[in-house]
N, C-alpha and C positions, 0 to 999 in steps of 0.2 A: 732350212728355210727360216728365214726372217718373220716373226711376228709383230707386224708394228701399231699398237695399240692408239686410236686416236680418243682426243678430250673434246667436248664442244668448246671450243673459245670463246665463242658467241654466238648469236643469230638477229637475222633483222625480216620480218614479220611487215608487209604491206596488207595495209585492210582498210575498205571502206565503206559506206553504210549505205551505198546507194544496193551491193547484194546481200543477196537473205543471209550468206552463211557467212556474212562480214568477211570473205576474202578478197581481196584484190588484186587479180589477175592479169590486170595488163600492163607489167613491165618487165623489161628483161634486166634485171642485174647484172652488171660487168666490171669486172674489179679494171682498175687502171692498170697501168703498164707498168709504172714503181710497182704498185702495191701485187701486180703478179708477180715481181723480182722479189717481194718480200715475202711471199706464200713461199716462193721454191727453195729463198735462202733458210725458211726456218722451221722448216718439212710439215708445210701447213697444206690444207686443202681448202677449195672453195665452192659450191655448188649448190644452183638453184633447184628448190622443188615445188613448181607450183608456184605461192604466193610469197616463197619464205627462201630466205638465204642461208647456208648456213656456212662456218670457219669452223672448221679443225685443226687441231695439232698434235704432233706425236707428243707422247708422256712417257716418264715412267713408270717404275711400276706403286711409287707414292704419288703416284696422279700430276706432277708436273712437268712442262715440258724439255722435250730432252733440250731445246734451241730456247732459252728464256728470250721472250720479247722484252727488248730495252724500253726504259721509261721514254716515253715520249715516240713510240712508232706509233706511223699512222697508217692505215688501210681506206683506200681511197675506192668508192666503188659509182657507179654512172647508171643514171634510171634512163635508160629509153624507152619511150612508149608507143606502144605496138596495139593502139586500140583509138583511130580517130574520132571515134564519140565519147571520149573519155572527157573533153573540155565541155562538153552537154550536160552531163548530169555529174559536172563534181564543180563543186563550189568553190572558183579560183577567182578573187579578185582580181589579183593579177597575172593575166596569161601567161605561160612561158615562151615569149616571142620577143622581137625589138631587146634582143639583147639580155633579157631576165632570165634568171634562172633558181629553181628552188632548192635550198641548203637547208641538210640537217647532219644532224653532229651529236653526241653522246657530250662535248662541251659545251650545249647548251641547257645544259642542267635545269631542263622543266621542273615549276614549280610541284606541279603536279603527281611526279614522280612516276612508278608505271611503267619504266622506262623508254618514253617516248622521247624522241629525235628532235619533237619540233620546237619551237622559240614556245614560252610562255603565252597566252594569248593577252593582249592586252582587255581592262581592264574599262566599261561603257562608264562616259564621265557627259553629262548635260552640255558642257562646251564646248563639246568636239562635233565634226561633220560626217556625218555616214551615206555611205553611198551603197546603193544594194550588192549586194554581195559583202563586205564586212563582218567580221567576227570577233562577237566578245564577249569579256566574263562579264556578268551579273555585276553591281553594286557590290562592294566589300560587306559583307555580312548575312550575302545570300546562303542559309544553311545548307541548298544542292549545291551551291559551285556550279549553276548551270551557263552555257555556252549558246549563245543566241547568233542569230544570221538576220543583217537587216535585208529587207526586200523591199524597201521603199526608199526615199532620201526624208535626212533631216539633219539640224542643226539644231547651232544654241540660238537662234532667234525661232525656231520652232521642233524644240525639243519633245521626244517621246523617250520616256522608259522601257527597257527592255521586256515589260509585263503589257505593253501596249501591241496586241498581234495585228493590228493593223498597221503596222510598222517589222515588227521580228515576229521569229520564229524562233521556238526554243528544240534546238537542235537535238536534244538530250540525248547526247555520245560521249565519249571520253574528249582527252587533249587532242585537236584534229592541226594538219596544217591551216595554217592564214595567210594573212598578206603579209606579216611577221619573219614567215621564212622565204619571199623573195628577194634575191639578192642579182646586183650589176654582173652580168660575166664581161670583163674586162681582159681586150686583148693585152698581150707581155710588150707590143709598141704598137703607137697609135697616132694621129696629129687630132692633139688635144685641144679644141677651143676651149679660150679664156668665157665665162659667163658674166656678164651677158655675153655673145657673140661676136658686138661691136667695140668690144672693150679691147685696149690700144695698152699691154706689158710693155717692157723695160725687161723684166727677170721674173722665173717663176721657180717656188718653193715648193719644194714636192716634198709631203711627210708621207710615209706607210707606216703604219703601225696592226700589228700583229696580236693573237690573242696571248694574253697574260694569267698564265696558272694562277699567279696569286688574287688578281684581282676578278677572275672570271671573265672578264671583258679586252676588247682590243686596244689596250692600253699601252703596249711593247712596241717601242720603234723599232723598225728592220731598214727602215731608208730614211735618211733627213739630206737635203740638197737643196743647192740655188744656183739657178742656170741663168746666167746674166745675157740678153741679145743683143748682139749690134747694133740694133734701133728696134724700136717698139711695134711688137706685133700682136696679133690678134687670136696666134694658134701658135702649137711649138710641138715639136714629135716626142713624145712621151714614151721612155723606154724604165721597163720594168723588168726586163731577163734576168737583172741580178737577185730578184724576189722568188721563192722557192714557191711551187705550187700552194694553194690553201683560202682563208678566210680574209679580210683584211679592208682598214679604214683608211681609203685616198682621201687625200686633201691636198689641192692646189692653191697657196697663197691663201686668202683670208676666205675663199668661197667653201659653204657647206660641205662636210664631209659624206663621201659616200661608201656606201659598203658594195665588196667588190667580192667577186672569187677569179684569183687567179690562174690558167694550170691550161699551158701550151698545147695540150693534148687534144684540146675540146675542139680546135678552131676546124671550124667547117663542120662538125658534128653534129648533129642534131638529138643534143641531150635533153630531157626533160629538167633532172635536178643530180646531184649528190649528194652522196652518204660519207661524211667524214668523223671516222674510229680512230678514239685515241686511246693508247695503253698508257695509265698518268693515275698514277697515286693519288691526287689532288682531283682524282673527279666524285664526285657526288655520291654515295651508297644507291647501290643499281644501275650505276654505270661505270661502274669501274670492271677492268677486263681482270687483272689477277687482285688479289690480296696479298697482305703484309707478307705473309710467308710464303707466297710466290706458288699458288695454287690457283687452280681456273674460276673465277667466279660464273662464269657460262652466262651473262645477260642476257634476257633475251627483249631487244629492243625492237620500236614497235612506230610504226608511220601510218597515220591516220588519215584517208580522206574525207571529208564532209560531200553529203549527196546534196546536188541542188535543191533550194525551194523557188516555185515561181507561181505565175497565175495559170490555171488549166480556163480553156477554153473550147467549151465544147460549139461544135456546130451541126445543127439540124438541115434536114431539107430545106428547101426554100422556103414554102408553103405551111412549115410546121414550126409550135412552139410549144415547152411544155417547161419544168421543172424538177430541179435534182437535188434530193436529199442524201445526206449519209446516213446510210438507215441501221440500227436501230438509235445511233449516239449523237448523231448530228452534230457529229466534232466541226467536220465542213461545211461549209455554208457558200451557197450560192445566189445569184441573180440572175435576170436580164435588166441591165442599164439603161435608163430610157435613152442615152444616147443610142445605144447599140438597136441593132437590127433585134426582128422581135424572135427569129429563130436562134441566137446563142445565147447560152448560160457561161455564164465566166464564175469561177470562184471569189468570194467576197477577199480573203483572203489567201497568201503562198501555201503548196503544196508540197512538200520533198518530191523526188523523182525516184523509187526504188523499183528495182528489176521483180520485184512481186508484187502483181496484181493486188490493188482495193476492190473487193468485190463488196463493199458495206454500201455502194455508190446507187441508188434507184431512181431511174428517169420514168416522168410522167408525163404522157401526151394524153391531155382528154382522158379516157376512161384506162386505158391500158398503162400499164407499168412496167419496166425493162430493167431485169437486174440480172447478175451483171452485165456492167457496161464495160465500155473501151474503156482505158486507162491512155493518161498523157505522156507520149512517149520521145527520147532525146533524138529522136530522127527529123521532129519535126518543129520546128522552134520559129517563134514570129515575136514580132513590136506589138504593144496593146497600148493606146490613149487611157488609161486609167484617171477616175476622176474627169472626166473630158469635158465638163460643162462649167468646170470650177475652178477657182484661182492657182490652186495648187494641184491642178492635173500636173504629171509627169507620163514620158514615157515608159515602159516597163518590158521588159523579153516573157511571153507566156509560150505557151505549147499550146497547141490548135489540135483536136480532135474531132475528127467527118464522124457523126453519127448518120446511119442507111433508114435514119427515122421521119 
């Protein structure tokens, strides 16, 4: 009998903060069709447990594998999600619908280290425009390195600091997904309108360009071309088959370049995001799969969701009003709005959404007190006129909770 000893290659680790024990549960991990020809070609294994993926490989008996993985394989694996209240309580700016989709990759070498998958987060600057839901680092010199989530909108004609909480929320988690890692999933042929719409070509220039070890970034041409038309049109069928599944920056003629994931497999599929592992000497310490002497460094990397923050709104009887403290800290703070009806209490400020109960929450009608209370939950989600009497009302998404008081 055969003894065949395996090494952890790797693992990839999904967790997010909306539950207690930070696991994250609802997705199925599925390695792609290549990337299964590439487990069987190099007597690897793959299998989920729970929240966490893990690769093995056969070794010797000095711990390396019998089938060395060549520089530059890659293991391509497909998040489907198997939990539709998962876009309720996780902070996605941008949905995975109309085409988007969320990429992460071990060559996107987070600043952060940690070994997290996701883009670095960008960086909150006074001149940019924030829309609620948005993610960002602190000011350069913040000593936590903390990660803020706007809940409100503003700009630079009416900027707020990320220490203004009637604007953010300081999320205080590790490196989480943003709008940073959504990316265009781009069919392999398509009929390309020219932008604007009405705009009348002659010939159109296709660049791809690919990611570049040396430079970190998609700097590498894979396709440069110019397709001249018989007469000048407005659309032209755009054919990319000769592009190998992956990452990658389209650009047509002088119009903005877009970042795309290409990989014929998906069409008709309803993926959430990808997991793209590369074995590459040239990648960052904690994300590299073997070392110099061709030994497992075993990473264990790590996809972070952020849990939503929004306004709770509570509602009473018809007939009844009363008031809610967070008791004993009064971290939360509440009202009734003299716009609003005299029976709800709305939070002054966003709230996370987490799967464990605030029980610090105490409502007061007249002489009685009720603790705890309901909790705001992602089943039930509505619009709130926030500010509604004031120039700068906007709309807002809160959660509505029936209090039987």
């Amino acid at each position: 009998m055969i003894d065949i000893k395996y090494g952890n290659l790797f693992s990839v680790e999904l967790l997010h903060n909306y539950f207690s024990d930070g696991r994250c549960p609802d997705f199925d991990i599925v390695p792609s069709i290549q990337t299964q020809k590439i487990l069987s070609g190099h007597q690897m294994i793959a299998k989920q447990f729970g929240n966490k993926l893990f690769v093995g490989t056969s070794i010797d008996g000095s711990g390396k594998p019998f089938i060395m993985p060549e520089e530059g394989l890659n293991f391509t694996f497909f998040l489907k999600l198997k939990n539709p209240l998962f876009l309720n309580y996780t902070n996605l700016l941008i949905p995975p619908t109309n085409g988007m989709i969320y990429y992460f990759s071990n060559r996107n070498n987070n600043a952060s280290g940690g070994g997290f998958l996701t883009k670095t987060i960008k960086t909150y600057t006074s001149n940019d425009s924030y829309e609620p839901g948005n993610i960002v680092v602190a000011l350069l010199g913040d000593p936590l390195g903390n990660i803020y989530q706007a809940w409100r909108k503003s700009n630079a004609g009416n900027s707020h600091s990320c220490s203004d909480t009637n604007y953010w929320v300081n999320l205080r988690i590790d490196p989480c997904v943003s709008e940073n890692d959504a990316v265009k999933l781009w069919p392999t042929i398509c009929q390309y309108v020219f932008t604007p719409p009405n705009s009348l070509m002659s010939s159109a220039t296709i660049l791809v360009k690919g990611f570049n070890t040396s430079t970190g970034l998609c700097t590498e041409t894979v396709l440069s071309k110019t397709i001249t038309f018989p007469s000048q049109v407005n659309s032209f069928k755009l054919d990319l088959t000769s592009v190998t599944p992956g990452n990658y920056l389209l650009q047509i003629n002088s119009e903005d370049p877009i970042l795309i994931y290409l990989n014929e497999e998906l069409n008709d599929q309803n993926v959430f995001g990808v997991i793209d592992l590369y074995c590459e000497s040239t990648l960052a310490s904690g994300y590299k799969i073997m070392d110099t002497s061709n030994h497992l460094l075993s990473p264990a990397y790590k996809i972070l969701f952020p849990n939503r923050a929004l306004l709770w709104k509570y509602i009473l009887q018809e007939d009844s009003k009363g008031t809610i403290l967070d008791d004993p800290a009064d971290f939360y703070q509440f009202e009734t709005p003299g716009s609003d009806p005299p029976n709800t209490i709305i939070s002054k400020t966003a709230i996370p959404f987490t799967a464990a109960p605030k029980t610090s929450f105490k409502l007061t009608i007249g002489t009685n007190n009720y603790n705890p209370i309901a909790n705001a939950s992602p089943e039930r989600l509505s619009s709130y006129t926030y500010n509604q009497n004031q120039p700068d009302h906007e709309i807002l998404t809160c959660s509505e909770i029936y209090l039987n008081y």
